[in-house]
C-alpha positions in Angstrom: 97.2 174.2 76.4 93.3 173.9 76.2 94.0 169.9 75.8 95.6 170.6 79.3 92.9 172.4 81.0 89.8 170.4 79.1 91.5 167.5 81.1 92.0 169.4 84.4 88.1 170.4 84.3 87.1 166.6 83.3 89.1 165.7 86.4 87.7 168.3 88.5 84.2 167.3 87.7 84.8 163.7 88.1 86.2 164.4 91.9 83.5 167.1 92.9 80.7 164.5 91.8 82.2 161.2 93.6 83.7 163.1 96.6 80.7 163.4 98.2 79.2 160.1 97.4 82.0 158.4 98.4 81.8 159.8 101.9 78.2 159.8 101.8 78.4 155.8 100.5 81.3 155.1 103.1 78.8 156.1 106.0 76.3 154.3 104.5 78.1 150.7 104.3 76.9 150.3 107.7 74.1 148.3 106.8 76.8 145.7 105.6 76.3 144.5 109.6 80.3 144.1 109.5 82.0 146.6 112.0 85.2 145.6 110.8 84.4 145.8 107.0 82.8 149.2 107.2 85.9 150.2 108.7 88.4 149.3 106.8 86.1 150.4 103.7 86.2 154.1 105.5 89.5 154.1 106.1 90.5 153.6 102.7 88.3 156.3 101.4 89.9 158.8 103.6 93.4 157.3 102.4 92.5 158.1 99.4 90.7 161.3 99.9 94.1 162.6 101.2 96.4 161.3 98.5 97.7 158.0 100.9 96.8 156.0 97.6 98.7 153.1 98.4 97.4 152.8 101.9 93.7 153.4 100.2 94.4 150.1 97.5 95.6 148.2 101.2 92.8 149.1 102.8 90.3 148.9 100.1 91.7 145.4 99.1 91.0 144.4 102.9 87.8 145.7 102.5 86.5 143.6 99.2 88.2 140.4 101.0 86.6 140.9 104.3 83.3 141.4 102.2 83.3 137.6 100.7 82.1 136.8 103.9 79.1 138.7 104.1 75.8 136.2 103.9 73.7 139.4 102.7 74.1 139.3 98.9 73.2 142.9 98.7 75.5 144.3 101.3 78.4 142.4 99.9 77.4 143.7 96.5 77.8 147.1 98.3 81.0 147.2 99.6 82.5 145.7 96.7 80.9 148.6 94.5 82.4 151.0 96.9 86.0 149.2 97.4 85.9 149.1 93.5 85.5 153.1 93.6 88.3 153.7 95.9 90.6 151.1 94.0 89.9 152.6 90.8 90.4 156.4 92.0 93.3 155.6 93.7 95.2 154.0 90.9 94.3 156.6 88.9 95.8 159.4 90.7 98.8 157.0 92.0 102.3 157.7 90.3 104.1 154.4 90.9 105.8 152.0 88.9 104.7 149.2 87.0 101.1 148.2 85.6 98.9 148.3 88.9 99.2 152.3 88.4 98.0 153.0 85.2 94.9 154.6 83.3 94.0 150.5 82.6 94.6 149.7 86.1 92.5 152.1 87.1 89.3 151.7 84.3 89.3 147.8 85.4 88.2 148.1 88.6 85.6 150.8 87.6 84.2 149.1 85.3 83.7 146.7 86.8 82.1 148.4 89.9 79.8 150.3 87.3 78.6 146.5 86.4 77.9 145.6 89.8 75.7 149.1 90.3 71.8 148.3 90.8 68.7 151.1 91.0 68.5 150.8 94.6 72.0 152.5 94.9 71.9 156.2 95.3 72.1 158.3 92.6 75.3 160.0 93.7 76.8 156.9 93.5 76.1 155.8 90.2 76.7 159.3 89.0 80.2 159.0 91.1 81.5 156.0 88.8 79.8 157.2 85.4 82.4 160.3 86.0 85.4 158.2 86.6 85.0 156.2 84.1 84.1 158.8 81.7 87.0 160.3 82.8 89.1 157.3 82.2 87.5 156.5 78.6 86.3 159.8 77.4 82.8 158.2 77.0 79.9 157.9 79.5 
């Protein structure tokens, strides 16, 4: 039983420190100069936000594809840190069948988001992922 509610609080502290950065982030991908990206990349946060996960892994996967054809370098960096958050969470907290909703399905993608993650992003941000993935691996 306290296995069961050590993992409950480790999941509670991962979504109260990446719920407001994802919102916060989501408002910031503006500066990807893509209408259409930022979006799509909002829409799948609040899909996932709600529960929707499927809907957030469409979205969010429309997002990082729509980002390969932002010039900016940074920007597209940013919006494929943020799709990786989204796709990540909502694998995670997706009960479906097969491999694409699974605690591995879910680490990938945050992983490698955490990789992509520079100084310039904010704080919250990096904090965000560093949650989920210690989350995911029990290890910051």
């Amino acid at each position: 039983r306290d296995g069961v509610a050590a993992y409950l609080a480790r999941l509670d502290e991962a979504w109260r420190a990446s719920r407001p950065v994802v919102i916060t982030y989501s408002a910031g991908v503006a500066w990807c100069g893509d209408r259409t990206v930022t979006e799509t990349l909002a829409a799948a946060d609040r899909a996932s936000l709600v529960g929707s996960h499927p809907s957030a892994l469409e979205h969010a996967g429309r997002a990082l594809a729509l980002a390969e054809q932002i010039e900016d370098l940074e920007r597209r960096r940013r919006v494929e840190v943020m799709g990786r958050l989204v796709i990540g969470r909502a694998r995670w907290q997706c009960q479906g069948p097969g491999a694409e909703f699974s605690l591995q399905a879910a680490l990938e993608p945050l992983l490698e988001g955490r990789a992509l993650i520079s100084e310039s992003d904010p704080p919250e941000l990096r904090a965000g992922l560093s949650a989920w993935v210690k989350l995911a691996t029990g290890r910051p």
